[in-house]
N, C-alpha and C positions, 0 to 999 in steps of 0.2 A: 265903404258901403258894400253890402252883398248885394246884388240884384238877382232878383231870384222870378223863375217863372213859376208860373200853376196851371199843372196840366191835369181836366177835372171833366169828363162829361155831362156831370152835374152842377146849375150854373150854382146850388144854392151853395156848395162845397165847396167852391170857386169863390162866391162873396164870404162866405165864413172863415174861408183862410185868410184871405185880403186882410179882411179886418180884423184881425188877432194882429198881424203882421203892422198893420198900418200907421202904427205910434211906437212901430219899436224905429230908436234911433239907427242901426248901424243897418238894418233888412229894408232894401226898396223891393216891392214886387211892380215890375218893368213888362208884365204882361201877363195875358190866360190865354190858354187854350182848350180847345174842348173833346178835343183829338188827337190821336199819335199823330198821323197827318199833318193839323195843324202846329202841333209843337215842332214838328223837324222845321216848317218853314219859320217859324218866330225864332228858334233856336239861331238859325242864320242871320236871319236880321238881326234878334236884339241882344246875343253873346250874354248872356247871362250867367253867372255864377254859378248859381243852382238850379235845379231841374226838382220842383215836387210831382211825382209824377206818378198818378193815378196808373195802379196795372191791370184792372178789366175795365177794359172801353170799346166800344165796336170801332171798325177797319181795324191795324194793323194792331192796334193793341199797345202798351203801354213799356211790354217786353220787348216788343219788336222794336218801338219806336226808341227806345234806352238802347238797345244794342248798336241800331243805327247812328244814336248822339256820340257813343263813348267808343265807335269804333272811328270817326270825323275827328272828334275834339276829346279824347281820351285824358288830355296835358292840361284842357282847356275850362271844360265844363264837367262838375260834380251834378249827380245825378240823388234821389232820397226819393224809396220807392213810399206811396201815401198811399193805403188798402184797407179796405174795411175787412180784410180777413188773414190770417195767420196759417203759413202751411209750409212745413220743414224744406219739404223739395223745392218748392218756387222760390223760397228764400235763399237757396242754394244756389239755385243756378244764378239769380241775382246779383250775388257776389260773385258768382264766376266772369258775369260779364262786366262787372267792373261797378255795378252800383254800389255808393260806400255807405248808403244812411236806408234804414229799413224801420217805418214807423208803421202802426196801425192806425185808421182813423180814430177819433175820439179822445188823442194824449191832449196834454195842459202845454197851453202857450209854450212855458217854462223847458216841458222836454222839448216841442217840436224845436225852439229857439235851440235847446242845445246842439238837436241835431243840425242843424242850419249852421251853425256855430263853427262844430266839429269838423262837419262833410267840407267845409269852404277850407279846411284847413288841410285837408287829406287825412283824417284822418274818419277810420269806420265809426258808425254809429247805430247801434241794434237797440229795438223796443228789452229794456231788462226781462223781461216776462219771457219773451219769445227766446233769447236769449238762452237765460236761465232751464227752457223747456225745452230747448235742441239738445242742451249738453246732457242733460236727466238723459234725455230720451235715449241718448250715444249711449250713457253709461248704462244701461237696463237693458240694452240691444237686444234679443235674445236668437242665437243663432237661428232656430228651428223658423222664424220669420221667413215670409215665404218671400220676400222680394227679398230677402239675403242672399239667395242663390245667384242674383245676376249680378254680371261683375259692372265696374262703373259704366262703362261705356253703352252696356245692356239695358242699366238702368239710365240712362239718357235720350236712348230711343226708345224705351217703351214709354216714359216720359213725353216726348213728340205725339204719338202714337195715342195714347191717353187725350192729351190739349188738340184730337184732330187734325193734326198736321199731316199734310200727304208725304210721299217718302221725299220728293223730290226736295221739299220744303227742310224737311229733317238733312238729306245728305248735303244741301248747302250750306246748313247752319253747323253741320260738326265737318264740313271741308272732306268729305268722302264720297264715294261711287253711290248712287244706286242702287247698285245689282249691292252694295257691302249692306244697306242697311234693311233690303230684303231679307239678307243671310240672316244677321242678326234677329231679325223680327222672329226668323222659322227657329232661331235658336232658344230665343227667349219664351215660345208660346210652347217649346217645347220642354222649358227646363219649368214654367209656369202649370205645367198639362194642362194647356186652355188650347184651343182652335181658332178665334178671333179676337180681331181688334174690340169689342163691344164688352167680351170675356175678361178679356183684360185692364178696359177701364171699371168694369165691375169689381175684381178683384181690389183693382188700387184703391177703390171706396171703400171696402168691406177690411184691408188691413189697414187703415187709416194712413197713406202714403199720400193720398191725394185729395182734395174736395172734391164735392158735388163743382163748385163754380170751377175749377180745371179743366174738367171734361168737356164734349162736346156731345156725348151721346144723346 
């Protein structure tokens, strides 16, 4: 039996998965939460297999609260990020921190079950679409892109920087100084020729690197 949580700020998302879920033989869902908050504390008590786990939610958020799960129970608990939206970069870091199942809202019982299926198994599991439309997009890359210029780590804090995140927040989450992820910033607004953070989430909207719901501007 998989036991599986639902983590949804929306209750009605939260009964509509239930009940897809509810008649499958081998998927118990063993609880909801409505919040990264509340998921960390259900996660403890009720050790559940999977994690569907909503990633815009107010407080800590649905990323933060995954990274929290899978940095505790990394051996223990499978994570399957559930989003009404599709966006190359958030899908990245996803998988960086260890989430293995990446669905959009709206799939058929049929795939989320696969996912469920898979992720409980260790093994990755990507919406075919999204999928499909990362690798295009790799292969058509076109140098002259203006976020080509920044090397990975550049684009990882301009990344933070974009989602609002103050620096202190950033230099704890990539394990580095302060004073490194200033440099960075002045290096980056410099290779971008932009002057602020505001500059530069505009930018990430306008080459399609980022959504409107990313930012915080």
């Amino acid at each position: 039996m998989i036991h599986t949580l639902i983590v949804d700020d929306h209750a009605l998302v939260r009964m509509g998965v239930r009940r897809l879920l509810e008649d499958v033989k081998d998927v118990k869902v063993v609880g909801e939460a409505s919040s990264g908050e509340e998921a960390l504390r259900l996660v403890d008590e009720l050790m559940p297999n999977i994690v569907l786990m909503d990633i815009r939610m107010p407080g800590i958020g649905g990323f933060q609260a995954s990274r929290k799960i899978l940095k505790k129970y990394l051996d223990k608990i499978k994570i399957i990020a559930l989003t009404s939206y599709s966006n190359d970069a958030f899908f990245i870091d996803l998988l960086e921190i260890g989430v293995l199942g990446y669905l959009t809202k709206g799939v058929s019982l049929e795939e989320m079950l696969d996912a469920i299926r898979a992720v409980n198994k260790g093994q990755r599991y990507i919406n075919a679409e999204l999928a499909n439309r990362f690798i295009l997009k790799r292969f058509h890359h076109k140098p002259e892109e203006k976020f080509s210029v920044l090397s990975k780590r550049e684009f990882e804090i301009a990344t933070g920087i974009i989602r609002g995140e103050n620096v202190q927040t950033i230099a704890q989450c990539l394990k580095v100084k302060e004073k490194t992820v200033n440099s960075y910033r002045y290096r980056i607004f410099e290779k971008l020729k932009i002057s602020d953070d505001v500059s530069l989430a505009l930018l990430a909207l306008q080459e399609g690197v980022l959504t409107l719901s990313d930012t915080e501007i």
